[in-house]
N, C-alpha and C positions, 0 to 999 in steps of 0.2 A: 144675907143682909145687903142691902142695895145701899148705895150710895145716893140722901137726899140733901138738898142745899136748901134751906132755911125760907127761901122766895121760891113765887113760881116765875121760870122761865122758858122763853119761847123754845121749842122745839131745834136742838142742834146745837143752841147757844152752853149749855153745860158739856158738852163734848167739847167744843170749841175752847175751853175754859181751860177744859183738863188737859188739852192736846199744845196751847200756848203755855200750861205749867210746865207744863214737859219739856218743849223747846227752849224753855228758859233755864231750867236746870241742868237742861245739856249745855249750854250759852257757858253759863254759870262756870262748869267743869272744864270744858276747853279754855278760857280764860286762869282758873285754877291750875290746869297743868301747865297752862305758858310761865304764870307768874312764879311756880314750885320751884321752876330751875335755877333761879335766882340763890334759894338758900341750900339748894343742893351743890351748887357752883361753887359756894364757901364751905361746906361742911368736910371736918376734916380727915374722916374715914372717907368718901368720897375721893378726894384730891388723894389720900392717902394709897389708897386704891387704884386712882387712873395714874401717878408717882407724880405729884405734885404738877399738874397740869401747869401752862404758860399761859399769861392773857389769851395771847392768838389760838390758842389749842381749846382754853373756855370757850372762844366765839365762835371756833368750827363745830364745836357743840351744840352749842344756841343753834346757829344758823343753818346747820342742815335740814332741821326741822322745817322750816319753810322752805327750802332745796324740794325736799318729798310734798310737801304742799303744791309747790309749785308743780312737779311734775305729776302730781295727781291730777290736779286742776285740767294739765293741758294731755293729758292719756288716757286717765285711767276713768274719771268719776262720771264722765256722761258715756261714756259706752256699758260701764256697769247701769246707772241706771237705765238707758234704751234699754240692754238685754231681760235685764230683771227687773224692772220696775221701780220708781223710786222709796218705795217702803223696803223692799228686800235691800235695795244698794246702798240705803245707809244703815239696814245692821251688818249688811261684809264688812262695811265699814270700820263697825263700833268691834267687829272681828279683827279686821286688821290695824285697829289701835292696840286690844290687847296684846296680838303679836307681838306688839312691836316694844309693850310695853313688858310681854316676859323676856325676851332679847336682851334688852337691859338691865331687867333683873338680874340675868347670866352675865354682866360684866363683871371679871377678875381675872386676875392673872396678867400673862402679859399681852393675852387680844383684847383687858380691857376696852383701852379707847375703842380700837372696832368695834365692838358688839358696843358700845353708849352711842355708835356715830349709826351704823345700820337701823339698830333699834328706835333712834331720834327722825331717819331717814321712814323710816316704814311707820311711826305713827303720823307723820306729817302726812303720808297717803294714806294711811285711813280719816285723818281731820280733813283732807281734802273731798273727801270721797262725802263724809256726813255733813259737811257744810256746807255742798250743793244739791245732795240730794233730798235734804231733811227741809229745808224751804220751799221745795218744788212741791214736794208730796202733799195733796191735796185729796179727798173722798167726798 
């Protein structure tokens, strides 16, 4: 069963369609997990878990995340796309978000914080990596 939209349109423009739903969905999702940490930061199994974390220890939280952003941004995300192209460089990318996002699932015990801070550190360079290479890519 093929996919028909209701009008006809010019050749390229339903791809185009489908290709800006998609990039807004992933939009959508990185905007979602920046805003999650917010009530994962109060929730009390959480804190219970990292042993009642201190403001300053939340915001090294928070803030690593852009740490691994930032150092995506300036190492890692245009040499992945040069080598691989930019469709392949931001799915290593959407790769190296899950990483980062099973890492933290793995926090307990008492490397806790580590594995929240590595794991917050390593999706920032896959956000890095798909947020420059997913605007570039063009066909």
């Amino acid at each position: 069963m093929e996919l028909a939209l209701p009008i006809s349109l010019p050749k390229g423009t339903q791809r185009l369609y489908i290709l800006c739903t998609h990039l807004a969905i992933g939009a959508s999702l990185w905007g979602y997990n920046i805003g999650i940490l917010s009530s994962i930061l109060v929730h009390p199994g959480w804190r219970a878990v990292l042993g009642d974390p201190s403001p300053s220890t939340r915001g090294l939280v928070t803030g690593v995340y852009y740490l691994g952003t930032l150092m995506s941004y300036l190492l890692l995300a245009h040499p992945l796309a040069d080598y691989f192209g930019r469709r392949h460089a931001a799915g290593i990318g959407a790769l190296i978000i899950c990483m980062g996002s099973v890492v933290m699932a793995l926090a307990g015990g008492e490397a806790a914080l580590g594995f929240m801070l590595w794991g917050r550190v390593i999706c920032g360079m896959g956000v890095g990596v798909v947020s420059t290479s997913v605007p570039l890519y063009q066909r």
